[in-house]
C-alpha positions in Angstrom: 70.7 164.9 82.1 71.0 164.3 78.4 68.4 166.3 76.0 65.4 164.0 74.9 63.7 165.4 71.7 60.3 166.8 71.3 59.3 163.9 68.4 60.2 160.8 71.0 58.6 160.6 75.0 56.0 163.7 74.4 55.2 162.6 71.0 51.1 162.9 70.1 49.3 159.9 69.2 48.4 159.6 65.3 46.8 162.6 64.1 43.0 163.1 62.7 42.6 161.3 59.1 40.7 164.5 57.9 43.0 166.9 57.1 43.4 170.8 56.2 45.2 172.2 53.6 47.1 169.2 53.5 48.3 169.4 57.3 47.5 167.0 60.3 44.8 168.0 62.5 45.5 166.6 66.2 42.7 164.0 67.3 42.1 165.8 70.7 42.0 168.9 69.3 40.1 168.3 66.2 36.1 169.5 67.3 34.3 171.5 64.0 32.6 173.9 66.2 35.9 175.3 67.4 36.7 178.6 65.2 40.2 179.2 65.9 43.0 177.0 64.2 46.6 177.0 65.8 49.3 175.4 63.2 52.4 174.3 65.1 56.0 174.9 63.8 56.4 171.1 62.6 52.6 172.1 60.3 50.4 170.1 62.7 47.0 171.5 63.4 44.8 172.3 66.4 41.3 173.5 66.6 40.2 175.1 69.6 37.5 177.9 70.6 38.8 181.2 70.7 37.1 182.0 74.1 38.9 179.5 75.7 42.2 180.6 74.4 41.2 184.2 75.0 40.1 183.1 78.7 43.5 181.7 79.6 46.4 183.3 78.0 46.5 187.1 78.0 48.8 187.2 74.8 46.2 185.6 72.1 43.4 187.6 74.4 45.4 191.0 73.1 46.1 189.6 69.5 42.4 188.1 69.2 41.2 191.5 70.0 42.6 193.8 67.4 40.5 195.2 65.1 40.1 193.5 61.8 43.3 191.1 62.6 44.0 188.9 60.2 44.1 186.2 63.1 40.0 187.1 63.4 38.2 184.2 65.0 35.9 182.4 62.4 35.4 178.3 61.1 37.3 179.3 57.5 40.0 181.6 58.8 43.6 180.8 58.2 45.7 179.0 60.8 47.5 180.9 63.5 51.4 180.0 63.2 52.9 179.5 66.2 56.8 178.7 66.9 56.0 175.7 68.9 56.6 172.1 68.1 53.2 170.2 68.0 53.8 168.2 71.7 54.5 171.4 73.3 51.3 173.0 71.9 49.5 170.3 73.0 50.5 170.3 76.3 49.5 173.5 77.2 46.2 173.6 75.2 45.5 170.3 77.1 45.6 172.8 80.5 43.5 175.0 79.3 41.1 172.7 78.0 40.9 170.2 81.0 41.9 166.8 80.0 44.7 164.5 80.2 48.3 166.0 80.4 51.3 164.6 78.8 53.7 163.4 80.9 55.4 165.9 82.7 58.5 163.9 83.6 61.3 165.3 81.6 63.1 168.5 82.5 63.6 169.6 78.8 60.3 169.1 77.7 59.5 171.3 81.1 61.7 173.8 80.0 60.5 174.3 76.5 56.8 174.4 78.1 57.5 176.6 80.4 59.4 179.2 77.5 56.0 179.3 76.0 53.8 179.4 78.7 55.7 182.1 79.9 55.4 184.0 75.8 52.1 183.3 75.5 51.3 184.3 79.3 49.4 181.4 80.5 49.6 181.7 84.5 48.0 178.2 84.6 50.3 176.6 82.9 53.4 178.3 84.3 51.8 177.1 87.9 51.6 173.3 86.4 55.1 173.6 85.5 56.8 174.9 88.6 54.9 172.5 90.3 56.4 169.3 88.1 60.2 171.1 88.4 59.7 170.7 91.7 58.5 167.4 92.1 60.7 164.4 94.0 60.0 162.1 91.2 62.0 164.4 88.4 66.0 164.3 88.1 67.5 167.7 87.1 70.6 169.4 88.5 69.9 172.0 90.9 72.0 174.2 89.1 69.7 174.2 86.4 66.6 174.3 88.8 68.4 177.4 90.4 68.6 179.4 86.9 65.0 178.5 86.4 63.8 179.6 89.6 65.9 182.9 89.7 64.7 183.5 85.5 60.8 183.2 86.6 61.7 185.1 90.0 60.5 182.3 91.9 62.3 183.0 95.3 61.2 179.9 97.6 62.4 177.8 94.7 65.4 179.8 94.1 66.8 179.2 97.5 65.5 175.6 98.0 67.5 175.2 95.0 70.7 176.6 95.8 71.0 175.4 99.6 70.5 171.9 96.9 73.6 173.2 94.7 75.4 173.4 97.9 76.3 169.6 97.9 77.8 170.5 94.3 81.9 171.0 93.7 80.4 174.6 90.8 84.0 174.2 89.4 84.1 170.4 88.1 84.0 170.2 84.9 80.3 168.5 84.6 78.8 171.8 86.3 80.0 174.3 83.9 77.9 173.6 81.0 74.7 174.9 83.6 77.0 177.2 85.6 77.4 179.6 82.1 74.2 179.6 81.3 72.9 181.5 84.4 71.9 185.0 84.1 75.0 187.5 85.6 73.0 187.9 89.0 71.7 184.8 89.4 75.4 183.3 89.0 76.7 186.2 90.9 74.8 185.4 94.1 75.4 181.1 94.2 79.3 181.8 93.7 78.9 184.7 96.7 77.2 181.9 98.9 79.3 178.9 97.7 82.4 181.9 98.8 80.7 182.3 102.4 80.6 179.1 103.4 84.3 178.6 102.4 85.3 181.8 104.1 83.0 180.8 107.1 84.9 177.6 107.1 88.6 179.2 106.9 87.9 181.5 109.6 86.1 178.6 112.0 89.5 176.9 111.7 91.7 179.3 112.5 89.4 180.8 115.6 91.3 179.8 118.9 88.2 180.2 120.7 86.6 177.2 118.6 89.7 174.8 118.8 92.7 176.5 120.9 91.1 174.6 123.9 91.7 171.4 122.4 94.8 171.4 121.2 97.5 170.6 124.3 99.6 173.2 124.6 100.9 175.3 127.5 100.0 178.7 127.1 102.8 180.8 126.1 105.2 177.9 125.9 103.2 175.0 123.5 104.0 172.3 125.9 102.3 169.2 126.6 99.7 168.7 129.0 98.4 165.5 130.9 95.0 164.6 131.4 94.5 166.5 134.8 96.4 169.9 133.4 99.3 169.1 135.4 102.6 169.9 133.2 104.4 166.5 131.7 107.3 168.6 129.9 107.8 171.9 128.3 108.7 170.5 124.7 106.8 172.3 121.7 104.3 170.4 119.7 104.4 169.3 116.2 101.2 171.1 115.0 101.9 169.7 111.2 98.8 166.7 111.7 96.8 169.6 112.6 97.7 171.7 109.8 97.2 169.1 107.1 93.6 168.0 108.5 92.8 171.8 107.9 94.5 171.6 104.3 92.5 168.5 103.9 89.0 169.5 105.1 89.2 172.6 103.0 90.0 170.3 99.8 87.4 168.0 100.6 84.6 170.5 101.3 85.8 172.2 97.7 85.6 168.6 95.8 82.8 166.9 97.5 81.1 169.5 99.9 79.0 168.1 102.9 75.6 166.6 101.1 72.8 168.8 102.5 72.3 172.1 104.8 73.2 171.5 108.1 75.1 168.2 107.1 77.7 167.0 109.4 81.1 165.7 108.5 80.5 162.7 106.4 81.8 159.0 106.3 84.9 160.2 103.6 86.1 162.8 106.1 87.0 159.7 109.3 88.6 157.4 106.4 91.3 160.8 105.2 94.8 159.5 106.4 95.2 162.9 107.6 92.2 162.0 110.6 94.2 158.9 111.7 97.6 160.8 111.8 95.8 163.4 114.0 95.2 160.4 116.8 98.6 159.1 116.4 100.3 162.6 116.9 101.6 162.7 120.3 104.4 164.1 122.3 108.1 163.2 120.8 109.6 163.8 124.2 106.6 162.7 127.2 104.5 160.7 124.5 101.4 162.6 125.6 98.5 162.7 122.7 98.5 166.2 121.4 95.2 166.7 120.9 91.6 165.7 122.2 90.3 164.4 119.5 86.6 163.7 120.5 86.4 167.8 121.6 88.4 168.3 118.0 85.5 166.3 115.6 83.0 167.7 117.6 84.2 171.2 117.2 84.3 170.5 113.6 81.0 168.9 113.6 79.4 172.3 114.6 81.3 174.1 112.7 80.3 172.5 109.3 76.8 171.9 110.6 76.5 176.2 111.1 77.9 177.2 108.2 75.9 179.7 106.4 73.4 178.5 103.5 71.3 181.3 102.9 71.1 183.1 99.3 72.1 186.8 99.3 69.1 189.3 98.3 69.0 190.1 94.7 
């Protein structure tokens, strides 16, 4: 998702006429009986009452209640700076206030609200926010969701975002700009999971028990078989269809892994040539098919559907 500016979708409306010290005063923050003034990094100014700023965010509750501050509640005090750009300061003022929100649509202006929500400790506005992350209507890479989530220690979201990151190749080249900015942990535990699944996956294939019933093969001798078990010849098989389809699966489950927990094998998997050589492998000398192939996608079926997509413990 590209970054989108603070001065263009989030951008306040024109700001009061009356002005102080030369700077802006925003219209919906603008009252004269408020005796607290907030200047915002880009010199825009917000009135608000000091009890209600006090009430909801325990960081100006602390600094508003030194002795003597020079940040002392009062109509001609000096404006408090702050670091934040005027749409983000009026955003959360906005929830502590009780009126009309921004739109909460865009995942960097989320982001940057939620970095000072989180400063000025503001539990109302840090619920708003993982709320709108969360929402079905917003596009952001669950990557980026993920290193959010694990940041804020926000564990249901953590793994609902991960088992999401699941349907995502963390190598290509369009998911390492996200993938280094996780935290050591965070990273740490998606590339353990992401490694599970692929050992699961290994292992599954190589189990006899899961596909050594499906192959033909005479035990002990790897010749065919007919239908009703009853021997056709004693030639060996040409496993090599077999062996690419499990090269195959294993390079399309790296590039494009199956598209949701408990997914089965997609579309992409019955067009790979490899599939179609598997149906056309037969016998060289009796001409018998070497494999059961609707026992063979089925195995596979389970075995991609059951692979493991929980997130390790921190």
């Amino acid at each position: 998702m590209s970054a989108q500016t603070d001065t263009s979708k989030h951008a306040p409306d024109t700001a009061d006429k009356d002005q102080m010290d030369g700077s802006p005063v925003h219209p919906a923050f603008s009252s004269p009986n408020a005796d607290l003034v907030l200047r915002s990094k880009d010199d825009t100014l917000f009135r608000i009452s000091s009890e209600t700023l006090s009430r909801a965010s325990a960081w100006f509750r602390s600094m508003l209640s030194l002795p003597q501050g020079a940040a002392s509640p009062s109509p001609g005090a000096e404006p408090i700076q702050v670091d934040e750009s005027a749409v983000v300061l009026e955003a959360l003022l906005s929830m502590i206030s009780g009126i009309e929100l921004p739109a909460l649509d865009d995942a960097d202006f989320l982001q940057s609200l939620l970095t000072a929500a989180d400063k000025y400790e503001i539990p109302l506005a840090i619920s708003v926010v993982r709320t709108a992350l969360f929402s079905p209507f917003l596009t952001v890479s669950p990557i980026r969701l993920y290193g959010i989530a694990s940041r804020m220690a926000w564990t249901r979201e953590a793994a609902f975002a991960a088992q999401k990151a699941l349907a995502l190749d963390l190598l290509a080249p369009e998911s390492l700009p996200e993938l280094v900015l996780l935290e050591s942990t965070a990273l740490s535990r998606l590339l353990a999971q992401h490694r599970a699944r692929r050992a699961a996956l290994i292992a599954g294939l190589d189990d006899p028990q899961l596909f050594g019933a499906i192959l033909h093969s005479v035990p002990g001798d790897g010749g065919a078989l007919a239908d009703d078990g009853a021997d056709l010849c004693h030639n060996p098989l040409d496993h090599s269809s077999w062996h690419a389809l499990k090269y195959a699966l294993l390079r399309e489950f790296d590039e494009r892994p199956p598209a949701a927990p408990g997914a089965d094998l997609g579309p992409a998997f019955f067009r790979m040539p490899e599939v179609g050589a598997m149906y056309g492998a037969r016998c060289a000398k009796c001409g018998q098919a070497n494999y059961l192939m609707p026992n063979l996608l089925d195995g596979l079926s389970r075995l991609v559907r059951d692979l493991p997509r929980t997130l390790e413990s921190p």
